[in-house]
C-alpha positions in Angstrom: -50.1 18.4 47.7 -47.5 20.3 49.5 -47.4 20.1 53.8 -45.7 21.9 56.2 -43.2 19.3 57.8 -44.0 16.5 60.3 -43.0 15.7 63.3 -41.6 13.2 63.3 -41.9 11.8 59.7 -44.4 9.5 58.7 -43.7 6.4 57.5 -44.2 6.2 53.7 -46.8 3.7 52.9 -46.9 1.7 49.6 -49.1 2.9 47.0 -47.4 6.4 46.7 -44.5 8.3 45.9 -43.5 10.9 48.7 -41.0 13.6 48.5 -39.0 15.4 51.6 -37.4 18.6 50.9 -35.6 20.3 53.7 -32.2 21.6 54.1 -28.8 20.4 55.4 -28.2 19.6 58.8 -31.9 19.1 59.5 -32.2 16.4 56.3 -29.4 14.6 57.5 -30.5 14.6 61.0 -34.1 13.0 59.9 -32.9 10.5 57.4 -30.9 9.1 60.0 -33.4 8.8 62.5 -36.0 7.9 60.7 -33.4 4.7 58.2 -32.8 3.5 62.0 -36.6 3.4 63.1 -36.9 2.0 59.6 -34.3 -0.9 60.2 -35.9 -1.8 63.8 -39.2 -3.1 61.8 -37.2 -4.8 58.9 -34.8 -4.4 55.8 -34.7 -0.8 54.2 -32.5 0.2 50.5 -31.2 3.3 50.6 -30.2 5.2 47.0 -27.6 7.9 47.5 -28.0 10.3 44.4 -25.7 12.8 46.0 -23.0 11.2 47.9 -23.9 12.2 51.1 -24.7 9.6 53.0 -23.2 9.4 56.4 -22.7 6.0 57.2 -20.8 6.9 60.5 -24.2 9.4 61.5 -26.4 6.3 61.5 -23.9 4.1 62.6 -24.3 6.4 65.9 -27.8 6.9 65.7 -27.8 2.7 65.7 -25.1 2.6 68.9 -27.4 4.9 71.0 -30.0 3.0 70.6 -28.7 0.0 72.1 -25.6 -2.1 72.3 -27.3 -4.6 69.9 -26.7 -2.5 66.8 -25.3 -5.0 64.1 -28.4 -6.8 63.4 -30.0 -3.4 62.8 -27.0 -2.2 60.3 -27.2 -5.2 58.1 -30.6 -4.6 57.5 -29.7 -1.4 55.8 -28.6 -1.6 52.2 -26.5 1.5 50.5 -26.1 2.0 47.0 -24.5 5.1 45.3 -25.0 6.8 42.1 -22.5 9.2 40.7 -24.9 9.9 37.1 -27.9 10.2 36.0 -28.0 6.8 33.9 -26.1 5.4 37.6 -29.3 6.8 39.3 -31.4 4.9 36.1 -29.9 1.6 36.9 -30.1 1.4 40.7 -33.6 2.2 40.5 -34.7 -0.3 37.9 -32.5 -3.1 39.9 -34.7 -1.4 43.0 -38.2 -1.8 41.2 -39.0 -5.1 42.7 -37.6 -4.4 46.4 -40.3 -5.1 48.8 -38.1 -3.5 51.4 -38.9 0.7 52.1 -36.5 2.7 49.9 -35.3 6.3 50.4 -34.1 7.8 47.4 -31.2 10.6 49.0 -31.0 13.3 46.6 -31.4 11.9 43.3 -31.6 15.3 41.2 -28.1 15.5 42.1 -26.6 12.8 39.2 -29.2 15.1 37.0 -26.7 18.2 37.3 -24.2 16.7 34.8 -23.9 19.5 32.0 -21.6 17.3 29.9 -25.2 15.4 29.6 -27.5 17.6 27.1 -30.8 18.8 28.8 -33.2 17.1 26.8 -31.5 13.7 27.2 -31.4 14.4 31.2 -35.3 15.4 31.1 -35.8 12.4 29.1 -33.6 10.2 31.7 -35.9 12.0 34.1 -38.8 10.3 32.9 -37.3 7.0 32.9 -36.4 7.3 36.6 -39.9 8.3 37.1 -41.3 5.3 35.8 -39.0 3.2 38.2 -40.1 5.7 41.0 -43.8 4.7 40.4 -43.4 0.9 39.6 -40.9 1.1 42.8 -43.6 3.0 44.9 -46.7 0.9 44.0 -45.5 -2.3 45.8 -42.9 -0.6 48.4 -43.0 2.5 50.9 -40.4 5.2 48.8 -39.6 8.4 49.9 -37.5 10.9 47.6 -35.3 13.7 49.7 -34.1 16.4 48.2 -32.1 19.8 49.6 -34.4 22.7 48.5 -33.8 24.2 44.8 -36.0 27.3 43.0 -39.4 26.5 42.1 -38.5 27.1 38.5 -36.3 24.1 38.5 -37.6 21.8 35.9 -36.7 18.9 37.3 -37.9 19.1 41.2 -41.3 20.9 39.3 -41.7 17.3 37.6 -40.7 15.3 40.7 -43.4 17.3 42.6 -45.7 16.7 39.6 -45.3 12.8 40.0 -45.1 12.6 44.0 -48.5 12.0 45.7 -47.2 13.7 49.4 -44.6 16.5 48.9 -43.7 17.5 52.7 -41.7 21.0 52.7 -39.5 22.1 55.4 -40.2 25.5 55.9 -37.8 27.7 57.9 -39.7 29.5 60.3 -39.2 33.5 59.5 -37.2 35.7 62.2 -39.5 39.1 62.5 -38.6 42.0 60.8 -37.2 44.5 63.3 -39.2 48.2 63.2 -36.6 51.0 63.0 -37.9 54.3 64.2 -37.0 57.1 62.0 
């Protein structure tokens, strides 16, 4: 099920895999809100499929919100994958986190072309069933920038997820030109 995007975003609850998909700056901006509210309640694991993360965003986000902010930044653990069998690993090590997990553009690591298609759709799988295992004890969110529909891979993702919310720019209106 697709949803236009909340304000502000809900906190996934275990029992389901939910998917993000909005574009840079905007992403950024709500993942870092939303890892800091996240780190106020408790520990939180953080996958970074894309190398993206900006520590030095939250580590702001964290500061404004009070001087207190190293507790909070401890509680927040970042791990980076660079391939497809990386992104395999970190979440079979993450299956049996309690802790919420945000998976930051995985699809990314699934871009490799020295990596033969099949073999990526089959790694695909795999990191599905680590998604699922992960998301049936654990709150787990997957955010992704947007890609074409006809993308196999975020067409599967979407298949799997349970709450797909979609950023949706809002149109500017045509202008009418007189002839």
């Amino acid at each position: 099920m697709i949803n236009r995007f909340p304000t502000p975003l809900p906190i996934p609850f275990a029992g389901s895999l939910q998917m993000l998909i909005a574009p840079n700056p905007f992403r950024q901006q709500v993942v870092t809100h939303f890892i800091a509210d996240l780190a106020r309640r408790g520990p939180v694991q953080v996958l970074d499929g894309g190398n993206r993360f900006d520590v030095l965003r939250l580590n702001r986000e964290l500061r404004g919100r009070g001087r207190d902010f190293y507790p909070l930044l401890k509680r927040i653990r970042v791990a980076r994958a660079f391939t497809c069998y990386q992104m395999i690993t970190l979440l079979e090590q993450n299956s049996g986190s309690k802790s919420p997990t945000l998976v930051l553009n995985p699809l990314t690591t699934f871009e490799d072309e020295s990596v033969p298609l099949p073999e990526r759709l089959r790694l695909l799988e795999t990191a599905l069933y680590w998604l699922e295992k992960a998301a049936k004890h654990t709150p787990t969110l997957l955010v992704l920038q947007p890609r074409p529909q006809e993308d196999p891979f975020l067409a599967r993702l979407g298949e799997a997820a349970h709450q797909v919310w979609a950023f949706e720019r809002p149109t500017s209106p045509k202008q009418l030109s007189y002839l």
